[in-house]
C-alpha positions in Angstrom: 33.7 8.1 8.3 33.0 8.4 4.6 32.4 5.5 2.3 30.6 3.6 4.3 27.4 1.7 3.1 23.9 1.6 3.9 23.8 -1.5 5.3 26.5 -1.1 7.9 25.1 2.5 8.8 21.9 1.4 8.8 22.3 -0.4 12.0 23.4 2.8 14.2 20.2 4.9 12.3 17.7 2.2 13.9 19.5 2.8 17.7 19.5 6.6 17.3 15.7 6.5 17.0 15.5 3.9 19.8 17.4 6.3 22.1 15.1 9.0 21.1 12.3 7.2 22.6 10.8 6.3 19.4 7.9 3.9 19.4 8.7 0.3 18.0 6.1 0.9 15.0 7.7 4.1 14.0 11.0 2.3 14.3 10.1 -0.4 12.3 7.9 1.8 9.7 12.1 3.9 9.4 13.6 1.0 9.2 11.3 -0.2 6.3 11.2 2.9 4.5 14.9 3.9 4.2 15.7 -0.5 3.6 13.2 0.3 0.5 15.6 3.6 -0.7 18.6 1.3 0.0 16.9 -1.6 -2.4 16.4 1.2 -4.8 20.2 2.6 -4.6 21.6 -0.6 -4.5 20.2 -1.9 -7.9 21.2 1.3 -9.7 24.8 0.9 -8.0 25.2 3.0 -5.2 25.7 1.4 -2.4 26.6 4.5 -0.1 24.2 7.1 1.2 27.3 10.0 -0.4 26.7 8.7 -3.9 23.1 9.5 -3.8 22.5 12.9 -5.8 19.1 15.1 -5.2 17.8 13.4 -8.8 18.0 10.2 -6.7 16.0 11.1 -4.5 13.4 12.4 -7.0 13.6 9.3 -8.7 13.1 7.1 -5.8 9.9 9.4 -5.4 8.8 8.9 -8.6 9.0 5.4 -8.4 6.9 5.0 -5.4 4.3 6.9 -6.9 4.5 4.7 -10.1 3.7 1.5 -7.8 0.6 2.6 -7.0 1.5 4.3 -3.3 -0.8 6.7 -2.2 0.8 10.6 -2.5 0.3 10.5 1.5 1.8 7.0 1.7 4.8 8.2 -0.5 5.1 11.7 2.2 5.5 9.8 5.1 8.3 7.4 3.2 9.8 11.0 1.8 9.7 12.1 5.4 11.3 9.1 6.7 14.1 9.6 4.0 14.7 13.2 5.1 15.0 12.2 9.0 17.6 9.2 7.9 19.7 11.9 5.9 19.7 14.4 8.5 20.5 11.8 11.1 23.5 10.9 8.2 24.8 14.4 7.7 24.4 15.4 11.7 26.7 12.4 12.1 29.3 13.3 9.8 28.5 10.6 7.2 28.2 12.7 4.8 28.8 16.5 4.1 25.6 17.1 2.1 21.9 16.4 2.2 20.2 15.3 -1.3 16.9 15.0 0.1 16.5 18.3 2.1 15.1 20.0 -1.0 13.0 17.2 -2.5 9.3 18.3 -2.7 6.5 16.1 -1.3 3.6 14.8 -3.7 1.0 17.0 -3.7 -2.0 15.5 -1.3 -5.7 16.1 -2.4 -7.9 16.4 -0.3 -10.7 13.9 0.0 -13.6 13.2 1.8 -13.4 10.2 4.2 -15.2 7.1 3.5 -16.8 5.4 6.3 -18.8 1.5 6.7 -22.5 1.4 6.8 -24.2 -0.2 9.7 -24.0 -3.9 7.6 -20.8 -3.6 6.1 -19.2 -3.3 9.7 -21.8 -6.0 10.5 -19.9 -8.2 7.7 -16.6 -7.1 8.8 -17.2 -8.0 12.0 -18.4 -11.6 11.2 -15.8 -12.8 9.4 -13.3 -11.4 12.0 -15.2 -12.9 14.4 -12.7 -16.3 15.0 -9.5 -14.0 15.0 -9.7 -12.9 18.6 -7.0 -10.5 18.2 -8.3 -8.4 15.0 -12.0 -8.7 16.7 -10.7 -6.7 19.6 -8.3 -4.0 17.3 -11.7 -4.1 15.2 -13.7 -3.7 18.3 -11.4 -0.7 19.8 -11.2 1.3 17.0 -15.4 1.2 15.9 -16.3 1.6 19.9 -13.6 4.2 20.8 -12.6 5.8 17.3 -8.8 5.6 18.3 -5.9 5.5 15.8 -4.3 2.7 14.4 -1.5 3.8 15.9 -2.8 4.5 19.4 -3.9 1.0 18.9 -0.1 0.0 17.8 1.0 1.3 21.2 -1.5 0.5 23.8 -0.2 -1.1 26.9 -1.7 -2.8 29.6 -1.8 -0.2 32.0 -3.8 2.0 30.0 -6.8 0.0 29.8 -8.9 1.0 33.0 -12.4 -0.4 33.7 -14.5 2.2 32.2 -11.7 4.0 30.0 -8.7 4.1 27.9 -5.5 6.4 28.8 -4.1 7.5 25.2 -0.3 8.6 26.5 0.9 11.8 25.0 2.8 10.7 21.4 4.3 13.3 18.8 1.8 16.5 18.4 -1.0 14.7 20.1 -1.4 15.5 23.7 -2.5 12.8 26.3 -6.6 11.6 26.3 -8.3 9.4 27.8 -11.8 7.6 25.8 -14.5 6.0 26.7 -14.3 2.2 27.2 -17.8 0.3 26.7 -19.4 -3.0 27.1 -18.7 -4.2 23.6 -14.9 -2.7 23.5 -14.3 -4.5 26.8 -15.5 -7.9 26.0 -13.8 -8.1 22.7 -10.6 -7.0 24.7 -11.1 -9.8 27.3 -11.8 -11.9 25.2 -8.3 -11.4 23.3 -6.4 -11.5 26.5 -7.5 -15.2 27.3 -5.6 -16.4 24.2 -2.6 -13.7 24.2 0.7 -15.1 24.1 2.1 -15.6 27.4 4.9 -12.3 27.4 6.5 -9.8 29.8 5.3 -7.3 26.8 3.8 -4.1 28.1 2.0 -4.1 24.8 -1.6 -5.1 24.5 -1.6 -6.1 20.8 1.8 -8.5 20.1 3.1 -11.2 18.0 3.5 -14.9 19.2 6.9 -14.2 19.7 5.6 -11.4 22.2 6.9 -8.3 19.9 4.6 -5.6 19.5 2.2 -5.9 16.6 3.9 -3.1 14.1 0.9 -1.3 12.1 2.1 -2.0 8.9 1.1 -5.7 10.3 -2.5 -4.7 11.5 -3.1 -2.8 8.3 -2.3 -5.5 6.7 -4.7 -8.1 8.8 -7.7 -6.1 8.5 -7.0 -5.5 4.8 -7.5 -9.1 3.7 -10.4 -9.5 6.5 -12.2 -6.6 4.6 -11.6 -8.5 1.8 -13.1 -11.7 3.0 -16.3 -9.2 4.2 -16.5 -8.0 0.6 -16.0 -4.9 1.2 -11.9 -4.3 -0.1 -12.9 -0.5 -1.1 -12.5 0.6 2.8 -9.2 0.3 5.1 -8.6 0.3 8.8 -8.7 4.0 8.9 -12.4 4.0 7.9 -13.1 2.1 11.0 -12.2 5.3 12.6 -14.7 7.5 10.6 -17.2 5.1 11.2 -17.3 5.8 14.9 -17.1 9.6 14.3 -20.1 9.8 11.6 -22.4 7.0 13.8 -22.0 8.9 16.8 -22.8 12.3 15.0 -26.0 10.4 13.3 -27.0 9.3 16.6 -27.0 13.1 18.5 -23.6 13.0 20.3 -22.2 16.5 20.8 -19.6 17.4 17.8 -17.3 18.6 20.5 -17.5 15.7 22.5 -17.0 13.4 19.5 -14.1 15.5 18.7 -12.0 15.5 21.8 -12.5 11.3 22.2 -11.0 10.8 18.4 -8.2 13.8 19.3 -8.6 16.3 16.7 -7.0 19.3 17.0 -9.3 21.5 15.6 -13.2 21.1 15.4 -13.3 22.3 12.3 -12.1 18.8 11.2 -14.8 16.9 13.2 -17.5 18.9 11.3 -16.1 18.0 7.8 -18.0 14.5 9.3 -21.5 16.0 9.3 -21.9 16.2 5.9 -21.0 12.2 5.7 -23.3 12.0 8.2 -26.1 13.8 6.3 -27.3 16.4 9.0 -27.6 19.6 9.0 -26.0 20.2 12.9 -24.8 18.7 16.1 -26.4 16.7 18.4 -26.8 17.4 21.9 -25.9 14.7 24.0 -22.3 13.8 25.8 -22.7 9.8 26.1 -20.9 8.5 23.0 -22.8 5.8 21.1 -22.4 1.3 21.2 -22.4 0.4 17.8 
């Protein structure tokens, strides 16, 4: 079983993660992530995953890092590199693992960054004829959910007055609240969805589901087009966590509808927020 290349192993890697119940946007983020290693290996001449050495790997790090990827972006294509080679040596492919030492960029901690009141106003405008961002737009400012949870929403988690987040890696199963202004821009988008037999809410024309790499990407050039390219997706999400402190919700109700595991990470939020404590009430806020 030796010798063999990438590109033909690469093939039984993807189906391995599919049998494991893998969702199809951490499929396709694998798949993207070890293609990139195999680009890299390729052009220095090693074709096989058993030519690869741990300096390799290093250097493959290295380079991502000198692109310009984030050190968490870089982790999470390390950690996709270290499931593929595990996957490689539990197979028999190879004998030894090169990346099962490599050490992950160090991650500093930061502050998140959140929109003010009319920079989500802008963002929402010019999103506004894009039915399908409005609503991922819409869920994520009104509900605070992941772009992930977003990724794999289906249609039977959508209930009148909530929103059933299924159970998915380390994150147990939630539900949020669904409003007025989260519910229209969702109707909206499903008058103009393309007619599929998709479970998925959020899918392509071709009726795949919308990877996240795809809606990071989307809302990227829309919050360029609001002039305000400095924030990403993921500061949608802290948006809804620091208006709803702002405006007196509870800190542990805010903190069980975004899913963090410890409250400790919800009040990080209250300085962004600028008070001094938590709020009182339990009805989460319609921005």
């Amino acid at each position: 079983m030796k010798n063999k290349t990438f590109q033909t192993i690469l093939p039984d890697f993807v189906k391995s993660l599919q049998e494991k119940g893998r969702s199809p946007s951490t499929v396709l983020a694998y798949r993207a992530d070890v293609e990139q290693l195999i680009d890299f290996a390729v052009k220095r001449q090693k074709p096989s995953p058993e030519m690869l050495i741990p300096q390799d790997i290093t250097n493959f790090r290295d380079f991502l890092m000198s692109q310009k990827y984030t050190a968490k972006t870089v982790s999470r294509k390390l950690n996709a590199i270290k499931t593929f080679y595990r996957w490689l040596k539990d197979e028999k492919h190879i004998t030894r693992d090169p990346s099962k030492d490599i050490e992950h960029p160090k991650i500093e901690a930061s502050m998140p960054k959140f929109l003010n009141e009319l920079e989500y106003r802008a963002l929402r405008d010019v999103v506004r004829d894009d039915l399908r961002i409005t609503a991922i737009v819409e869920l994520i400012l009104q509900t605070g959910m992941r772009i992930s949870e977003i990724a794999n929403l289906k249609m039977h988690n959508i209930k009148s007055d909530k929103i059933i987040i299924e159970k998915h890696a380390t994150q147990p199963k939630r539900n949020v609240s669904y409003n007025e202004s989260a519910r229209n821009a969702v109707e909206d988008y499903l008058t103009i969805r393309p007619k599929a037999d998709s479970e998925y809410v959020f899918i392509s024309k071709t009726g795949n589901p919308l990877a996240v790499r795809n809606i990071r990407a989307a809302i990227d050039k829309y919050m360029q087009k609001a002039g305000v390219p400095q924030y990403s997706v993921n500061d949608i999400r802290s948006t809804f966590i620091v208006e709803n402190l702002k405006r007196g919700v509870d800190l542990v109700t805010v903190s069980q509808s975004v899913g963090h595991k410890r409250l400790s990470t919800t009040e990080r939020y209250l300085e962004l927020a600028d008070i001094k404590e938590s709020g009182k009430s339990q009805d989460l806020a319609e921005l």
